[in-house]
N, CA, C and O atoms as a DFTB+ gen file, in Angstrom:
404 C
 N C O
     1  1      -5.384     -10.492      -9.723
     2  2      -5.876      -9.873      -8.505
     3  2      -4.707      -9.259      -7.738
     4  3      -3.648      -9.887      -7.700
     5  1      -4.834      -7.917      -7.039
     6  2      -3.902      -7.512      -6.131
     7  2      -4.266      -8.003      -5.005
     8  3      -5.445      -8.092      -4.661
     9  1      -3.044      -8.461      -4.149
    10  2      -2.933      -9.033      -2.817
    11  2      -2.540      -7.912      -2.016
    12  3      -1.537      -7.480      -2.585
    13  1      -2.783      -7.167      -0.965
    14  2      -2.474      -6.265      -0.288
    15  2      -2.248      -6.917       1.270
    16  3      -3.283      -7.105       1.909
    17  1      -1.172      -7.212       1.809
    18  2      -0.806      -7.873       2.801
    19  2      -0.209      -6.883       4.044
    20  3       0.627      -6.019       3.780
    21  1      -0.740      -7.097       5.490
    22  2      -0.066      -6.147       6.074
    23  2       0.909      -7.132       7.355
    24  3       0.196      -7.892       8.009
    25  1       2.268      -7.143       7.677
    26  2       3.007      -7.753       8.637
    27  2       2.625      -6.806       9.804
    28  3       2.170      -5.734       9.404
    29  1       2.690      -6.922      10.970
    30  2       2.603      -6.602      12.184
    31  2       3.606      -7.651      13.166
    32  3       3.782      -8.847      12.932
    33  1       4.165      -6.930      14.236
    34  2       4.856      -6.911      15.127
    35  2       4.650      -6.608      16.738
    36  3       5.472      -5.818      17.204
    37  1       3.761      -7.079      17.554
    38  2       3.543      -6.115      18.869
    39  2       2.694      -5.241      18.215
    40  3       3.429      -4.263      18.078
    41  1       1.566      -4.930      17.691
    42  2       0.428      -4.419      17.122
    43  2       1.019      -3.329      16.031
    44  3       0.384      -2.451      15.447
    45  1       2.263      -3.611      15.944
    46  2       2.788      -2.156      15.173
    47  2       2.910      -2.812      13.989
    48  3       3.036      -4.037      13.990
    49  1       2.886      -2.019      12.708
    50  2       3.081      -2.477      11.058
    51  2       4.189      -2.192      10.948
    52  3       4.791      -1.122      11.042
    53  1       4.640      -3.741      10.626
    54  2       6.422      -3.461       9.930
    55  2       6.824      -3.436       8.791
    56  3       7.887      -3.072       8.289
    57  1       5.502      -4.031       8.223
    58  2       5.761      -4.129       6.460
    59  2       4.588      -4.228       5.857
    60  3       3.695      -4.932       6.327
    61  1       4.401      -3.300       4.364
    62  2       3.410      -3.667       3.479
    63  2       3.133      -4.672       2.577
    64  3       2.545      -3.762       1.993
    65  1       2.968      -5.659       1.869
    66  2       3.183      -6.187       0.610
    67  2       1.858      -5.797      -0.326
    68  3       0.716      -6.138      -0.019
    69  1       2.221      -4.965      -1.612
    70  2       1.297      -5.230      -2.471
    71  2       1.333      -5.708      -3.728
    72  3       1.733      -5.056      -4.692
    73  1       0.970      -6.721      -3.762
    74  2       0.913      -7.801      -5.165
    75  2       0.226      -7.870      -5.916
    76  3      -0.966      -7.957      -5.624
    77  1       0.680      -7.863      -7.340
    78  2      -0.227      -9.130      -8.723
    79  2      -0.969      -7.583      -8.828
    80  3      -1.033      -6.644      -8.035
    81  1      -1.611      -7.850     -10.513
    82  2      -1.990      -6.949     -10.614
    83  2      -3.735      -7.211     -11.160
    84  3      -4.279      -8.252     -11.527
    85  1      -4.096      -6.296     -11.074
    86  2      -6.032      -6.120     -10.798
    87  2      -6.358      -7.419     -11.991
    88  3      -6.851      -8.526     -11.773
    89  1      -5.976      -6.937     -13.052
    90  2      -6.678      -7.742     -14.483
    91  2      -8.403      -7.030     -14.914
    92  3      -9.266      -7.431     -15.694
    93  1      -8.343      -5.920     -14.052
    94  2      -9.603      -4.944     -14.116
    95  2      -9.912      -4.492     -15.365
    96  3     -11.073      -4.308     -15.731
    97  1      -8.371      -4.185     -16.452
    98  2      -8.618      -3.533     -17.889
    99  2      -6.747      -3.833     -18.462
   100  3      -5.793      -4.204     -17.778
   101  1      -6.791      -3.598     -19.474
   102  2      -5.287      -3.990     -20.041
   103  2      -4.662      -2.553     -19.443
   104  3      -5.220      -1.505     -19.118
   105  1      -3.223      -2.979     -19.444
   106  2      -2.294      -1.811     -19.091
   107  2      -2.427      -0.524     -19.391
   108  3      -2.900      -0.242     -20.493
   109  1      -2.179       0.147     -18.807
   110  2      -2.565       1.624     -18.790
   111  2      -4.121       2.417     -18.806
   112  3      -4.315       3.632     -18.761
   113  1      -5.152       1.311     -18.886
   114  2      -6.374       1.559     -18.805
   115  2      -6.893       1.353     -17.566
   116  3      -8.032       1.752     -17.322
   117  1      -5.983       0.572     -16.417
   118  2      -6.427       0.026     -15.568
   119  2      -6.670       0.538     -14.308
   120  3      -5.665       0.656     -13.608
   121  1      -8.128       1.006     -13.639
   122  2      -8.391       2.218     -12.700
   123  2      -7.901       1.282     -11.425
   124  3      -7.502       1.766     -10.366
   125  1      -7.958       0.419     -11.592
   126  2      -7.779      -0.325     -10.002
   127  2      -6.087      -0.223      -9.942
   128  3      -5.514       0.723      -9.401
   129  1      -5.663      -0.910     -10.333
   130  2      -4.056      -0.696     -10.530
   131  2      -3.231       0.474     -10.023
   132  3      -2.352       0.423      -9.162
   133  1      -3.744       1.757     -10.837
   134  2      -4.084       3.081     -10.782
   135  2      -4.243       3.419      -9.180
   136  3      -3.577       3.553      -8.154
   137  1      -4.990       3.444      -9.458
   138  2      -5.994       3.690      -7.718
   139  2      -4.368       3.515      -6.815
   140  3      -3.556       4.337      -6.391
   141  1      -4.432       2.151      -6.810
   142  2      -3.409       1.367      -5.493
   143  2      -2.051       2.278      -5.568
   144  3      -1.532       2.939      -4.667
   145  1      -1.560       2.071      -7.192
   146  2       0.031       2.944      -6.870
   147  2      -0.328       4.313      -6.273
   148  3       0.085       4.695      -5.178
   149  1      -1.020       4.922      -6.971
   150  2      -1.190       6.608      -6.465
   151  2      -1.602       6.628      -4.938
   152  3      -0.907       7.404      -4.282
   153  1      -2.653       5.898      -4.162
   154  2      -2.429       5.515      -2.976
   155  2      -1.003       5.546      -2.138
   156  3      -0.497       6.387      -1.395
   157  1      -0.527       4.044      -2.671
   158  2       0.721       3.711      -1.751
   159  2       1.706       4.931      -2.294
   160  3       2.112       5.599      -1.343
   161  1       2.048       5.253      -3.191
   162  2       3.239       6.156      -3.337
   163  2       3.283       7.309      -2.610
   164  3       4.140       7.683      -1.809
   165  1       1.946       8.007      -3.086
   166  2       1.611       9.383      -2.076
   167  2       1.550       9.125      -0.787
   168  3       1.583      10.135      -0.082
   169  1       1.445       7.797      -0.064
   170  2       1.938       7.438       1.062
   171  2       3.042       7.800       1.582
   172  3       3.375       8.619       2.438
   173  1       3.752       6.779       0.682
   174  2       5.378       6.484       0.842
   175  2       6.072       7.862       0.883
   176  3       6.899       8.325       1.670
   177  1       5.532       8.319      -0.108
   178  2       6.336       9.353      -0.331
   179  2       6.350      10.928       0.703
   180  3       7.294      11.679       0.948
   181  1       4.575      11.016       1.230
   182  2       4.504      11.894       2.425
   183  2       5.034      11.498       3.834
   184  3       5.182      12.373       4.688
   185  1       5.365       9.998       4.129
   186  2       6.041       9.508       5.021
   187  2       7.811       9.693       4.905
   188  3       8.601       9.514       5.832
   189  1       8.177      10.138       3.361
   190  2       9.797      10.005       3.741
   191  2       9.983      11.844       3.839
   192  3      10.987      12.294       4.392
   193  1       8.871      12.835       3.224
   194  2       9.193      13.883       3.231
   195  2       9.495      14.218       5.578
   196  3      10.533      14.720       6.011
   197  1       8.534      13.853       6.333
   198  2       8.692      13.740       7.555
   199  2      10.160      13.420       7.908
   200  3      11.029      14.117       8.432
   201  1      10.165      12.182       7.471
   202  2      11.834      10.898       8.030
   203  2      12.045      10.704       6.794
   204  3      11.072      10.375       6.117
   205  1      13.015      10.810       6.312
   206  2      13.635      10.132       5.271
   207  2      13.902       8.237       5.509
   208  3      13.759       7.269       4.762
   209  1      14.397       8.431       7.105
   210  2      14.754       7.099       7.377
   211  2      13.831       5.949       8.626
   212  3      14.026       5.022       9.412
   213  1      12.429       7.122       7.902
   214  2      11.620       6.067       8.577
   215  2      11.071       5.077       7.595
   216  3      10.075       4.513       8.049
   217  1      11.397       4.706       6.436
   218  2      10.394       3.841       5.440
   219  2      11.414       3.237       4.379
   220  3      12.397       3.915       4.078
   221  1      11.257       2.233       3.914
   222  2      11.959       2.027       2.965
   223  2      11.408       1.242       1.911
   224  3      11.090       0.090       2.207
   225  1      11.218       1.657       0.658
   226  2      10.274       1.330      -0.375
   227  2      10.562       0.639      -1.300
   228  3      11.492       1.336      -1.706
   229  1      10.507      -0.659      -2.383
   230  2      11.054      -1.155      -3.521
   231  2      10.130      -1.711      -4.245
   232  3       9.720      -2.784      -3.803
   233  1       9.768      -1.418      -5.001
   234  2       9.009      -1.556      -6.265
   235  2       9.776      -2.230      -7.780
   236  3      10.599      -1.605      -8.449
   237  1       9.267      -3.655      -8.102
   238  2       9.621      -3.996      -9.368
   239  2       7.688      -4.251      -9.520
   240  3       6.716      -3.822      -8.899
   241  1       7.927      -5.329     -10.889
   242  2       6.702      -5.340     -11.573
   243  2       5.853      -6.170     -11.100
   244  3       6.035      -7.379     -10.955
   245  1       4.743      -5.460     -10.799
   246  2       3.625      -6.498      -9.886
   247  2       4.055      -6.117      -8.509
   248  3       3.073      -6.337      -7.799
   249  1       5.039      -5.651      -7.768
   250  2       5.204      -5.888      -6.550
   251  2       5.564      -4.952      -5.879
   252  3       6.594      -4.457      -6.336
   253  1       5.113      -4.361      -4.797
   254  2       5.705      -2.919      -3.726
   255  2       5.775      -3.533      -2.127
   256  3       4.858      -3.950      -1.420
   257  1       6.802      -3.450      -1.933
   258  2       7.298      -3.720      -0.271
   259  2       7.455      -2.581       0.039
   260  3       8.186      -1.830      -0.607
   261  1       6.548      -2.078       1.502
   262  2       7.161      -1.056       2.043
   263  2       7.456      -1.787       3.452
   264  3       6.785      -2.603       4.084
   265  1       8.478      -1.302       3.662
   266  2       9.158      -1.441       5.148
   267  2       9.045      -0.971       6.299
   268  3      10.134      -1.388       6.692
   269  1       8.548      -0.335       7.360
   270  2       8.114       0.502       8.235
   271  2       9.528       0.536       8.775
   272  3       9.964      -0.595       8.987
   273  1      10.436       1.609       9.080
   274  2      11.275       1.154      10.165
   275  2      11.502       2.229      11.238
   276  3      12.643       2.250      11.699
   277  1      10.563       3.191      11.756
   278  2      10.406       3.745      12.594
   279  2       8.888       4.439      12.732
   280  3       8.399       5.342      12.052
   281  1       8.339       3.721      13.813
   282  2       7.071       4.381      14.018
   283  2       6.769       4.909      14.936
   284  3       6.594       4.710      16.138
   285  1       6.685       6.189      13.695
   286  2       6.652       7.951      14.694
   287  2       5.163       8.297      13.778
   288  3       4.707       8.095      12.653
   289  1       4.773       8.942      15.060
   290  2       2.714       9.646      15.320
   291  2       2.451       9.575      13.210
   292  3       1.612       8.859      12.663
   293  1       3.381      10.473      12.510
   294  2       3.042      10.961      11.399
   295  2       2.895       9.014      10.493
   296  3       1.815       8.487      10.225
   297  1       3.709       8.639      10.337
   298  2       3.693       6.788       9.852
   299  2       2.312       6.425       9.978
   300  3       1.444       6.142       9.152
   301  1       2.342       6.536      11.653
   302  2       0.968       5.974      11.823
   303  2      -0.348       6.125      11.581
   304  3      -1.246       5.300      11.413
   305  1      -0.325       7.680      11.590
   306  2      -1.701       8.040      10.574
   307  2      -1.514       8.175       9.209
   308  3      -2.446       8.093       8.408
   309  1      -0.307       8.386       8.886
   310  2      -0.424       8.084       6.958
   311  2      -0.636       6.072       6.796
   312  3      -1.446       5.343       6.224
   313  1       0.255       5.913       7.420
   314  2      -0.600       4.085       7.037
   315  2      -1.665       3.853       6.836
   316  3      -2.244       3.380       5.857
   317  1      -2.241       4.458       8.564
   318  2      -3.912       4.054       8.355
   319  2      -4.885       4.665       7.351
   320  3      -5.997       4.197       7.109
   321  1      -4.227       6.029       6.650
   322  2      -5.130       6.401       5.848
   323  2      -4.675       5.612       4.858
   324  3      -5.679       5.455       4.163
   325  1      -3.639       4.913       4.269
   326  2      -3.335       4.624       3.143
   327  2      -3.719       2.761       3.242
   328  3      -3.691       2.048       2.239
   329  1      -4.031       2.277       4.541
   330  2      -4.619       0.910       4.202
   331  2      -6.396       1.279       4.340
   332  3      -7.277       0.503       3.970
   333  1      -6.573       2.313       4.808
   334  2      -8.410       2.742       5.110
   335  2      -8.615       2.950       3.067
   336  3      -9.451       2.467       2.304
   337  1      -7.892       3.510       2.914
   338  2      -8.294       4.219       1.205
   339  2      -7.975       2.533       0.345
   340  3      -8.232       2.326      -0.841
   341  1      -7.553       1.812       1.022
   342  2      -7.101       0.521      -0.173
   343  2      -8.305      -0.501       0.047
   344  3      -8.877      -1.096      -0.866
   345  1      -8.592      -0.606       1.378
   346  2      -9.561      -1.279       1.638
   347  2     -11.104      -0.659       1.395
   348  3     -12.096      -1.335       1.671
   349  1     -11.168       0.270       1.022
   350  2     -12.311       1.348       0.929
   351  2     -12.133       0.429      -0.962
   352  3     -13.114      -0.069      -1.515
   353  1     -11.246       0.427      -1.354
   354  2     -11.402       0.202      -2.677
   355  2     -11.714      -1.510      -2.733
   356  3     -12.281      -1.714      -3.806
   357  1     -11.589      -2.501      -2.150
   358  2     -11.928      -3.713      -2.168
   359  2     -13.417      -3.420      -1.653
   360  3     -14.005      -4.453      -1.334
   361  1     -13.796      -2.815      -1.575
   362  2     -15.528      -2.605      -1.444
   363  2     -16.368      -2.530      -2.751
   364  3     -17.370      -3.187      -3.032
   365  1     -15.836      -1.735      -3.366
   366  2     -15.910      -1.237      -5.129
   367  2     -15.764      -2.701      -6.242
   368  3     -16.403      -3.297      -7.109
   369  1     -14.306      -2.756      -5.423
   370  2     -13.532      -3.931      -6.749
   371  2     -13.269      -4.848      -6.127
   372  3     -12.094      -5.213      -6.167
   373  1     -14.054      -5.471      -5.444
   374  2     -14.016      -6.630      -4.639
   375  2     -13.554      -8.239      -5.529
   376  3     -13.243      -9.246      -4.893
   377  1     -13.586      -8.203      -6.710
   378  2     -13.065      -9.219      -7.614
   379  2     -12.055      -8.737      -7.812
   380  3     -11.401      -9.667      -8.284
   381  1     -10.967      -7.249      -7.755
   382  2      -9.787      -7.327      -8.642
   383  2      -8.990      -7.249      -7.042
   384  3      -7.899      -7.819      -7.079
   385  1      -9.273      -6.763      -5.922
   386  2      -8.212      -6.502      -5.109
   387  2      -8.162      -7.241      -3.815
   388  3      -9.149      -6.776      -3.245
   389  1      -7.804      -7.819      -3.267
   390  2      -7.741      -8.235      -1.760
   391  2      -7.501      -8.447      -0.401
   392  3      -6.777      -9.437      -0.294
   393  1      -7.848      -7.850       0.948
   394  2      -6.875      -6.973       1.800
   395  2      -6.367      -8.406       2.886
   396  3      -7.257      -9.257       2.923
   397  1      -5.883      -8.544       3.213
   398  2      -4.681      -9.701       4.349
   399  2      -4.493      -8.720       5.085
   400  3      -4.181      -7.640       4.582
   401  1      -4.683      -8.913       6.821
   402  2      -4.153      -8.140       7.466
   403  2      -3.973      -9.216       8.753
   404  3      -3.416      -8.852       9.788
């Protein structure tokens, strides 16, 4: 199962955690898995084109920390679309994914 965890600070998000992986289909078949990276990356990644040094991202296997470390207007609506689209998917795949907030 993916664990999708969100830290908060004074109502602001300081950090993502997303963990463990779906077990939805074996590797490379796997739409849930799928789903989440292309999510968070196209996140991550439209948040550093803005700030380079507003986010800071690390990814090994099973695991993506994103870091929030400046929250400016653009962060804040790419987050929310990118925890609205993850949690939109625990509706679907409610056995492979799970949202913590």
């Amino acid at each position: 199962m993916i664990k999708v965890k969100v830290e908060k600070e004074n109502d602001q998000i300081k950090k993502v955690i997303i963990k463990g992986h779906s077990g939805y289909a074996e590797n490379g078949h796997d739409i849930v898995c799928s789903s989440v990276s292309s999510i968070v990356i196209t996140s991550v990644n439209a948040m550093l084109r803005f700030d380079e040094n507003s986010v800071k991202a690390s990814h090994v296997e099973g695991l993506i920390e994103v870091d929030i470390l400046k929250s400016t207007k653009e962060n804040k609506i790419l987050l929310e679309n990118m925890l609205s689209l993850l949690k939109e998917l625990t509706v679907d795949y409610q056995k492979y994914i799970k949202f913590e907030e």
